[in-house]
C-alpha positions as CSV (number, residue, x, y, z in Angstrom):
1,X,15.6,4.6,13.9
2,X,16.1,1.0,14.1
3,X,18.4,-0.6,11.4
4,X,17.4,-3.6,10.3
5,X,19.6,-6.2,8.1
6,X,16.1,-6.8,5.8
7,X,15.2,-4.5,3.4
8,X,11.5,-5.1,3.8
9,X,12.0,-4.3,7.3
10,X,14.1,-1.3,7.1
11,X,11.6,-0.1,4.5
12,X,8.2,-0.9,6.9
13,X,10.5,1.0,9.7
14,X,11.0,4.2,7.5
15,X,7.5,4.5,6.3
16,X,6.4,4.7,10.1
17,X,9.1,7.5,10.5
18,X,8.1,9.0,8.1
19,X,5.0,9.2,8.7
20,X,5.3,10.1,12.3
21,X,7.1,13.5,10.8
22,X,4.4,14.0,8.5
23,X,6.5,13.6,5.8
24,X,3.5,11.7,4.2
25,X,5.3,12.2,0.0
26,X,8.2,9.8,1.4
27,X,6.2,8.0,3.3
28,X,3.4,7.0,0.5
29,X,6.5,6.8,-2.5
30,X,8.0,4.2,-0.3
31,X,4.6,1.9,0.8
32,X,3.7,1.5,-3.1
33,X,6.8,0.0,-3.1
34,X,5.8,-2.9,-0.7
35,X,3.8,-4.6,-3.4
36,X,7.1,-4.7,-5.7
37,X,9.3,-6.2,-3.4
38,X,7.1,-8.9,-1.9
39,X,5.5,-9.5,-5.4
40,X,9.1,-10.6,-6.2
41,X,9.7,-13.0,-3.7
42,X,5.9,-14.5,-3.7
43,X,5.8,-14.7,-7.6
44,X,9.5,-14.8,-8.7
45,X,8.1,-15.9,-12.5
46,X,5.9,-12.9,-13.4
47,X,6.0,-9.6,-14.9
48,X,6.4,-6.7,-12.4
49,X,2.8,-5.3,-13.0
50,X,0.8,-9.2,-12.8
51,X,2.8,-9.7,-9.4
52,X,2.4,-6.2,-7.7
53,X,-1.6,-7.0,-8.1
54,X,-0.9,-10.8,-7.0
55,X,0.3,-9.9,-4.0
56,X,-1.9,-7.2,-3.5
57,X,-4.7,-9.3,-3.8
58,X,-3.8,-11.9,-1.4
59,X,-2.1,-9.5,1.4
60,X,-3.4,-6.6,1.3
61,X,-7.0,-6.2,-0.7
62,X,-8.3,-7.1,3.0
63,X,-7.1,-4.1,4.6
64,X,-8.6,-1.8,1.7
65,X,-11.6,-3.8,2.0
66,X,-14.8,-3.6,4.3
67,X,-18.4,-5.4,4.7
68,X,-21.1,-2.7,5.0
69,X,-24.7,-2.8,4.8
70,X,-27.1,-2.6,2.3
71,X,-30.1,-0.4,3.8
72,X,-33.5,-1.1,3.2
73,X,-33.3,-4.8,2.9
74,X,-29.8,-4.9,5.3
75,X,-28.5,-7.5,2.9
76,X,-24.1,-7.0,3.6
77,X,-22.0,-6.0,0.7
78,X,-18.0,-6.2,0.2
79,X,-17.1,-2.4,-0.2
80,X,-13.3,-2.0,-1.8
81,X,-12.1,1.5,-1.4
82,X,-8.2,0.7,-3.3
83,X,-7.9,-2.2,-5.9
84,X,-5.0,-4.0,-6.9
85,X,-5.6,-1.9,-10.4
86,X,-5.9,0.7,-8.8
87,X,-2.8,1.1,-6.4
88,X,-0.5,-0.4,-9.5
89,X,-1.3,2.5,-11.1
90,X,-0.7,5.0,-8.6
91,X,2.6,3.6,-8.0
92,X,3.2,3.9,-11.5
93,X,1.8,7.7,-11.1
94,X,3.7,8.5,-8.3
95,X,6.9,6.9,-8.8
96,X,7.6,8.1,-12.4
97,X,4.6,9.7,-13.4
98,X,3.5,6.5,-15.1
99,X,0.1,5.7,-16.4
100,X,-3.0,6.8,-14.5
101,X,-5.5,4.3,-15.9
102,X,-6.7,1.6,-14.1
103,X,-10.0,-0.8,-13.8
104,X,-12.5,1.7,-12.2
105,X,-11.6,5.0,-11.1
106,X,-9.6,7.4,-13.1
107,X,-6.3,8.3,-11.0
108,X,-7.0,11.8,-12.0
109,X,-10.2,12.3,-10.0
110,X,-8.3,11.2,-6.9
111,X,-7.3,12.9,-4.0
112,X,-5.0,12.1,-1.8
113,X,-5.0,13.8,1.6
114,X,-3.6,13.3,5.4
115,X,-5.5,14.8,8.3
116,X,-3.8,14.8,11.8
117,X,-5.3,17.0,14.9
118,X,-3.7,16.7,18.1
119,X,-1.0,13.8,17.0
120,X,-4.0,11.2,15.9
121,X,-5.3,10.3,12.0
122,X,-9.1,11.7,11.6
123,X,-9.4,9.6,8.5
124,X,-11.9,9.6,5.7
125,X,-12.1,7.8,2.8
126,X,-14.7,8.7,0.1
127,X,-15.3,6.8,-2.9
128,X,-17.5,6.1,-5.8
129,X,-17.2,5.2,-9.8
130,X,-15.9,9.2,-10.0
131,X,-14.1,10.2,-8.1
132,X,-12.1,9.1,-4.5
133,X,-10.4,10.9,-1.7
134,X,-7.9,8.1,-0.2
135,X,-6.1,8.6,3.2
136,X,-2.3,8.9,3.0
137,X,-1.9,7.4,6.4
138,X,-4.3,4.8,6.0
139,X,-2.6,3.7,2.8
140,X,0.9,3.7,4.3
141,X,-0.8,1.6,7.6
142,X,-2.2,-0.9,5.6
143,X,0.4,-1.7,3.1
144,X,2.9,-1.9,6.0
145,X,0.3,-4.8,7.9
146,X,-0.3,-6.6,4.9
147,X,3.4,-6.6,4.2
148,X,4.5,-7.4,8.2
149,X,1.5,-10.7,8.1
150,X,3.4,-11.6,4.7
151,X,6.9,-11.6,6.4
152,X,5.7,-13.2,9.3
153,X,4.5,-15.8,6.9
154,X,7.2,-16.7,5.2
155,X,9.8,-19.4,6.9
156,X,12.7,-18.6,4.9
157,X,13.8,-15.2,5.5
158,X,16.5,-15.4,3.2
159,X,14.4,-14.8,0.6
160,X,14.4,-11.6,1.6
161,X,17.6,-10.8,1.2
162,X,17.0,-8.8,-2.3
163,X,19.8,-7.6,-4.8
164,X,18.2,-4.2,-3.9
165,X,19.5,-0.9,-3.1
166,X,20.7,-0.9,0.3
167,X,21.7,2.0,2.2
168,X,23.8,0.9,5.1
169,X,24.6,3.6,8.2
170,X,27.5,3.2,10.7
């Protein structure tokens, strides 16, 4: 695996690893973390919870988000399958068994599942006010482009060098 001197980056590199040995627990754990540590740099001033969602919503609601349409009439309508709300508090679930509430769907009607055949992702994602069966992979993928168009985005690097954990390897 490539070592990178950015945490982000280190982090975006593992997830894909991860993934790629179906290790989809680490690989999930680590991609709710995405929010957290470009929340920080994007919104420095606000609580933890108000700039996971920020940054959510500006990066990465777009890549959770599609335009179907409406049949008879065929009028288009914005179809969100993960909100901000809604990931925060599966973070919080899965990171330390936080609280599962969230605007919308209960955490507890969720599942969570990873389909590979033949080395490629047959995903699925079903979801209504009830209940919602969400793509590991799919999660992972999107937080890591939402997170890659943020770094891209920002001039300074710098600010991503974080007072984080870093785990050097020589």
């Amino acid at each position: 695996m490539i070592q990178h001197d950015n945490i982000l980056l280190n982090k975006l590199a593992e997830i894909k690893c991860a993934l790629d040995i179906s290790l989809y627990n680490c690989a999930l754990a680590l991609a709710l973390t995405i929010p957290d540590v470009c929340g920080k740099i994007k919104y420095p001033g606000l609580s933890v919870a108000k700039r996971y969602k920020s940054w959510f919503d500006e990066y990465a609601k777009k890549y959770f988000t599609s335009i179907a349409t409406k049949l008879p009439e065929e009028s288009k309508v914005e179809y969100t399958w993960l909100t901000s709300d809604e990931c925060y508090a599966l973070r919080c679930a899965v990171l330390h068994a936080g609280d599962y509430k969230a605007t919308g769907i209960d955490l507890t009607q969720i599942h969570i599942h990873a389909h590979k055949r033949d080395g490629d992702n047959y995903s699925h994602i079903i979801r209504d006010n009830r209940f919602a069966d969400w793509d590991a992979i799919v999660l992972c993928e999107n937080l890591c482009k939402a997170a890659e168009e943020y770094y891209d985005s920002v001039d300074n690097k710098e600010r991503f060098d974080l007072d984080e954990v870093r785990i050097d390897t020589w």
